[in-house]
C-alpha positions in Angstrom: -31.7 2.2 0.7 -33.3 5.3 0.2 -34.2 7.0 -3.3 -34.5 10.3 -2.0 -34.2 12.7 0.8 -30.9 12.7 3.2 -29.6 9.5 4.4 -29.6 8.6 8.0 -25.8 7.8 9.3 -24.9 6.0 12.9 -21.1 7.6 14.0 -19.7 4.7 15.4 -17.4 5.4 18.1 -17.1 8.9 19.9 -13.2 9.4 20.1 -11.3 12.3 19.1 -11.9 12.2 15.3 -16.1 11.6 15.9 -16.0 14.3 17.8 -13.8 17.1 16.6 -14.6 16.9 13.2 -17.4 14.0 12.2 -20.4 15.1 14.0 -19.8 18.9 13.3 -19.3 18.3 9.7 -23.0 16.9 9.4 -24.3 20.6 9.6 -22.7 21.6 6.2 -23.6 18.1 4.8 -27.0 18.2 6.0 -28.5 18.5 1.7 -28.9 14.7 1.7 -26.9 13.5 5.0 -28.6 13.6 8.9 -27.0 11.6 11.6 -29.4 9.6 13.8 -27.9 7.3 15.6 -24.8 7.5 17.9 -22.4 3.9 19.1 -20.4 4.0 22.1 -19.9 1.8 25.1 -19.2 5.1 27.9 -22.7 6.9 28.6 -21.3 9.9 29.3 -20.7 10.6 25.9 -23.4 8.8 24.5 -25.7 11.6 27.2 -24.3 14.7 26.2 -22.8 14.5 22.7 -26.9 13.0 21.6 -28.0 16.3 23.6 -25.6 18.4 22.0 -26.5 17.1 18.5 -30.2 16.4 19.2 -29.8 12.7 18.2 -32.4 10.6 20.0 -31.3 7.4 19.0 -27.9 5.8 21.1 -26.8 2.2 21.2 -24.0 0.3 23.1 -21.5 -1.8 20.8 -23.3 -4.5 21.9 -26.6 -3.0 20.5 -24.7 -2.7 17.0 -27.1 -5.1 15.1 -30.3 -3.2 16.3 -28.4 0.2 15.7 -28.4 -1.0 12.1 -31.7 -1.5 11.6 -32.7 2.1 11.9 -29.9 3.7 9.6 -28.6 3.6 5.8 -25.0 4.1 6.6 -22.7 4.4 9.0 -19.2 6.2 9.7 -17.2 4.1 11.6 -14.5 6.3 13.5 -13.2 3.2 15.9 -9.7 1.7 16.7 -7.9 0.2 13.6 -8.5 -3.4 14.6 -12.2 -3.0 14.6 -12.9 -1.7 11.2 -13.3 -5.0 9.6 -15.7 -6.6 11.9 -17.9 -3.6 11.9 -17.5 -3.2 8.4 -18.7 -6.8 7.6 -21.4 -6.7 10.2 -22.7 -3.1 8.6 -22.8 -5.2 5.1 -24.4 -8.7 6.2 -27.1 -5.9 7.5 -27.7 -3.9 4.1 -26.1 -1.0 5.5 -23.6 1.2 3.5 -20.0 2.2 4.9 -17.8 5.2 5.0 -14.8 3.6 7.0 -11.9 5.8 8.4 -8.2 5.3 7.4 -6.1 2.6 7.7 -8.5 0.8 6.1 -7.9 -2.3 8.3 -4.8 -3.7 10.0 -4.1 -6.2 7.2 -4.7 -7.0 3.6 -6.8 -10.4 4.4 -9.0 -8.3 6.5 -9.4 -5.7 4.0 -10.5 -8.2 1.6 -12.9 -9.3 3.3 -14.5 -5.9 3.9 -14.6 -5.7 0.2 -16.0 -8.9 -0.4 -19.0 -8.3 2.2 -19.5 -5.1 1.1 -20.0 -6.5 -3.2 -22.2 -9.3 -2.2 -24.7 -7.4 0.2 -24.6 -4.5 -2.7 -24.1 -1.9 -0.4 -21.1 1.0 -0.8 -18.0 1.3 0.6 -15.7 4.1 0.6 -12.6 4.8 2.9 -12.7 8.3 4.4 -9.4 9.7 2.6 -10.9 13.4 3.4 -7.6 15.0 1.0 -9.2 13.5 -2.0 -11.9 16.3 -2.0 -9.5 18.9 -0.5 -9.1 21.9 -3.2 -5.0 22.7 -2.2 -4.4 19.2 -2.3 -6.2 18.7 -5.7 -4.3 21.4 -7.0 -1.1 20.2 -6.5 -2.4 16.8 -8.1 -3.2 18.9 -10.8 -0.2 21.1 -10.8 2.0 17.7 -11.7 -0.3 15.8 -14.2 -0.1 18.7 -16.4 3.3 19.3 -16.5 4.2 22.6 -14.4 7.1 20.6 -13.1 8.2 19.0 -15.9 8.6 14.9 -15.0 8.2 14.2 -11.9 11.2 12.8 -10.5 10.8 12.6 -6.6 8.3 12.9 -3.9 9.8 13.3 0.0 7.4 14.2 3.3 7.9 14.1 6.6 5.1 13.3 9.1 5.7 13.4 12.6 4.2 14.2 16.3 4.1 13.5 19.9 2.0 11.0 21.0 0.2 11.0 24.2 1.4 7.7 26.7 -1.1 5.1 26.2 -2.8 6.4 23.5 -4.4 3.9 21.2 -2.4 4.8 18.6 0.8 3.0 20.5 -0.8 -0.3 21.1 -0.5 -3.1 18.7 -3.3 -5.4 19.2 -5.3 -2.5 18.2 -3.6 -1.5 14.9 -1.3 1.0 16.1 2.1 2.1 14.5 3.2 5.4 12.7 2.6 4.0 9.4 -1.1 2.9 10.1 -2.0 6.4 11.6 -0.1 8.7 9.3 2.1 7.1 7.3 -0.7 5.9 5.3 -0.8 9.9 4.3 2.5 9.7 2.9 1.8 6.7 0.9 -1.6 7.7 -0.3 0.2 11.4 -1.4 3.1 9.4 -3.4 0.4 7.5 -5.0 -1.3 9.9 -6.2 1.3 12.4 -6.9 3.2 10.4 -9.4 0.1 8.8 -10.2 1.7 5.6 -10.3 2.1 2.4 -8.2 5.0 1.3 -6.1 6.6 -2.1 -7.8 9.5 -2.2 -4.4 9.9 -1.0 -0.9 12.1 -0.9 2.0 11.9 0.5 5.4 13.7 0.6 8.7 12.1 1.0 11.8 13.6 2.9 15.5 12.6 3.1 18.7 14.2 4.9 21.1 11.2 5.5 23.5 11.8 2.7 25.1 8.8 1.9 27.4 6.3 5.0 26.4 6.0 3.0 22.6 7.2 -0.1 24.0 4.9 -2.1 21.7 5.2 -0.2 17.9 7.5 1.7 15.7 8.8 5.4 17.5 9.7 5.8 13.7 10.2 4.4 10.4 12.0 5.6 7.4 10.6 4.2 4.2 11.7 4.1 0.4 9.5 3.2 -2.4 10.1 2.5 -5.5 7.6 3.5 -8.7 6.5 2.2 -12.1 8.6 5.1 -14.3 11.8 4.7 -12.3 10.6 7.2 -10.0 11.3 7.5 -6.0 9.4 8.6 -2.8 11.1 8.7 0.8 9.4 9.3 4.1 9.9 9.7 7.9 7.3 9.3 10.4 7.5 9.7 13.9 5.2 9.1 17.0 8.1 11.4 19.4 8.7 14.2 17.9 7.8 17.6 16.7 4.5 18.3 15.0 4.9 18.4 10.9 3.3 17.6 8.1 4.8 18.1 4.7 5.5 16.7 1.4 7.7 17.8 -2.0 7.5 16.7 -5.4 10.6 17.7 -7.5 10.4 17.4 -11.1 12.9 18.3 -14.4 11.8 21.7 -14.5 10.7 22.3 -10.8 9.2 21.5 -7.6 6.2 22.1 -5.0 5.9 22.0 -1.7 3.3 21.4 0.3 3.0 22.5 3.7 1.3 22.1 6.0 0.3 19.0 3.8 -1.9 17.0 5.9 -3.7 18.7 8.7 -7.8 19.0 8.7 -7.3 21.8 12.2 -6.0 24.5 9.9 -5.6 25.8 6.8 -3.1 23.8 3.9 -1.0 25.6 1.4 1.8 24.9 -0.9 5.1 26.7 -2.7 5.3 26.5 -6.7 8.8 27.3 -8.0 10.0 26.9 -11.1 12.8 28.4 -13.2 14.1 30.0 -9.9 10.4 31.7 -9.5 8.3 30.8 -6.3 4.3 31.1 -6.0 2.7 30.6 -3.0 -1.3 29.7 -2.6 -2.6 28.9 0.9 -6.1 28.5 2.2 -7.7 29.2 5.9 -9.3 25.9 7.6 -11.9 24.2 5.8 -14.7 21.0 6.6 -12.8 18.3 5.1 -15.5 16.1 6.7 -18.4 17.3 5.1 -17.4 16.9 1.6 -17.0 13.3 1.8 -20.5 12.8 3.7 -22.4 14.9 0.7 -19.6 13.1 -2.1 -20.5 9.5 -0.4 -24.6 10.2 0.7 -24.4 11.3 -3.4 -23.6 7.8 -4.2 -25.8 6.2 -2.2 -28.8 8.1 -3.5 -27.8 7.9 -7.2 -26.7 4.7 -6.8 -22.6 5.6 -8.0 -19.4 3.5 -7.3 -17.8 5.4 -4.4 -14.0 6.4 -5.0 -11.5 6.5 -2.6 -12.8 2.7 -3.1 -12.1 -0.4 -0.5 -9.3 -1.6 -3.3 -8.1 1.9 -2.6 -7.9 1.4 1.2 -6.3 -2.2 0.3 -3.1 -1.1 -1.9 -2.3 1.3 0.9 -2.9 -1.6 3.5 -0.5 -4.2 1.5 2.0 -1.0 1.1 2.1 -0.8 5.2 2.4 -4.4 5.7 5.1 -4.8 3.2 7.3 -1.5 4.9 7.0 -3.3 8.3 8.1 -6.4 7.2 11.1 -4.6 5.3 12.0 -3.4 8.8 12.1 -6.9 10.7 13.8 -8.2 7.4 16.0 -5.5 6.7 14.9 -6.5 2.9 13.0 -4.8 0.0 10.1 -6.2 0.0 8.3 -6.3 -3.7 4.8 -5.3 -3.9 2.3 -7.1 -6.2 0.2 -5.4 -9.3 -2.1 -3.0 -8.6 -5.1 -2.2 -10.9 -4.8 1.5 -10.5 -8.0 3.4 -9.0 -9.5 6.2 -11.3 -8.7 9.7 -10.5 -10.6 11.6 -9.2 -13.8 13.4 -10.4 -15.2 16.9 -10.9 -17.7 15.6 -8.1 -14.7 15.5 -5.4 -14.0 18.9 -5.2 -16.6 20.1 -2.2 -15.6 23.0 -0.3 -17.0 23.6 3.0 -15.7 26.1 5.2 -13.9 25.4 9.0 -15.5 25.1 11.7 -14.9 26.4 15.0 -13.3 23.1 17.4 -16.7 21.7 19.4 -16.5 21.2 23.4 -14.9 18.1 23.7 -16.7 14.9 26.2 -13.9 12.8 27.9 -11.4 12.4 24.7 -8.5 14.2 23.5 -6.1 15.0 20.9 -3.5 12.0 20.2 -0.6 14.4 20.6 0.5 16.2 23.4 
């Protein structure tokens, strides 16, 4: 591990996300973060996204092990299902971990992440890039101080058009609307309120027939909070693109929208007693603050936050939602010990970037 200067990150897997926004982001990260190494299995990609980033060292998946032997951490940006094997293998090696959201596909294989990750002392964090988001912080704040009075309700919609065949819509490789974006909703509720969910229920549709043949077209969820407090949500892999969340309190509400996009700017409404304030900011890195936030802890040795128990309450939430759908039950969910909120040392603004020249990926939706 080093002590000083930048540490050296592997991006493993070139899809969408790598490319559109991890790899830029390194250039306003680059006080104590470099990437210098790059893991994918199409050489195409692996020849001109190393050119375009000057990175000289590439590695198939099958060269993983030796990749991790020339790096400190690594991002890993792959399918859902593989986060935990190459979040395990990245520990048994030394290597530290910034993992992408979901987590994992299941609790058990979250735990295991966490468990690699404590007894090879390295750091794990899950790359919830809206922790370190200003807007979003805002709001957070706007409701833990009171603006609103008691927060009483949180409600979002989430919802877009995915492309056919899109990995997003196959199973065996973690797919599902609440693994790729209902995990926003959740994570927002959470941390809204401030406050676990003790009960859920959900109820899944699909009327997509063949195109999502395999997951959830979309679920409805309800979730019940310590404090006797409520959050509903709707995502949706066929239909329009939004992104939006309110909390309503005794004295007034916020909304947030757009509430979870990285493309473009976020902003949110403030109204109460019949009084509305807006405050909106243009497109910002949200990738570069969690590199500097998580190379930070590496180098001064600090217990990374959103944390792998983080990653694992929103994994048991998802699980727990799905089988309230199959069940057509309320599923409870077990004691959490609640995560600490976050620090002065989260809020890193960057500013946008403009979208790179994509090599043979694009976006999810159509």
């Amino acid at each position: 591990m080093p002590r000083t200067g930048p540490v050296r990150y592997a991006v493993v897997g070139l899809g969408h996300i790598a490319q559109v926004a991890v790899l830029p982001a390194f250039a306003h990260a680059r006080r104590n973060s470099r990437v210098v190494a790059l893991v994918s299995d199409d050489p195409a990609k692996l020849r001109e996204v190393s050119r375009k980033y000057r990175v000289e060292q590439t590695y198939s998946y099958d060269q993983y092990d030796a990749c991790l032997d020339q790096v400190d951490a690594v991002y890993i940006a792959l399918p859902n299902s593989q986060h935990a094997e190459y979040t395990t293998r990245a520990a048994r090696a030394g290597v530290h971990v910034l993992c992408e959201k979901p987590m994992a596909v299941t609790a058990a294989e979250c735990r295991r992440m966490i468990e690699a990750c404590r007894r090879n002392r390295v750091k794990l964090m899950i790359a919830y890039r809206l922790h370190f988001e200003a807007i979003n912080l805002k709001v957070i704040d706007l409701v833990r101080s009171g603006r609103i009075g008691e927060p009483k309700f949180f409600n979002s919609s989430f919802a877009m058009t995915v492309r056919p065949g899109d990995i997003r819509t196959r199973r065996r490789m973690g797919g599902g609307t609440l693994y790729d974006i209902g995990v926003y909703c959740i994570n927002a509720a959470r941390y809204v309120f401030g406050a676990e969910p003790t009960e859920v229920m959900a109820l899944s549709v699909n009327a997509a027939g063949r195109k999502l043949a395999e997951i959830d077209e979309s679920t409805g969820a309800l979730l019940r909070f310590e404090g006797d407090r409520v959050a509903a949500f709707v995502t949706s892999f066929n239909s329009a693109d939004v992104g939006s969340y309110q909390i309503v309190g005794t004295e007034g509400d916020i909304l947030v929208k757009p509430a979870y996009e990285y493309a473009g700017g976020l902003g949110f409404e403030l109204t109460v007693g019949g009084k509305t304030t807006k405050q909106h900011a243009g497109k910002r890195d949200q990738f570069a603050p969690e590199l500097l936030y998580f190379s930070d802890c590496i180098l001064k040795n600090r217990q990374p936050e959103p944390s792998g128990e983080e990653g694992l309450q929103d994994v048991r939430i998802v699980e727990a939602l799905y089988r309230s759908a199959r069940t057509g039950r309320a599923v409870r969910i077990p004691p959490f010990r609640k995560s600490k909120r976050p620090s002065g040392r989260q809020r890193i603004t960057r500013p946008g970037i403009a979208k790179p020249r994509l090599v043979k990926v694009e976006s999810a939706s159509e």
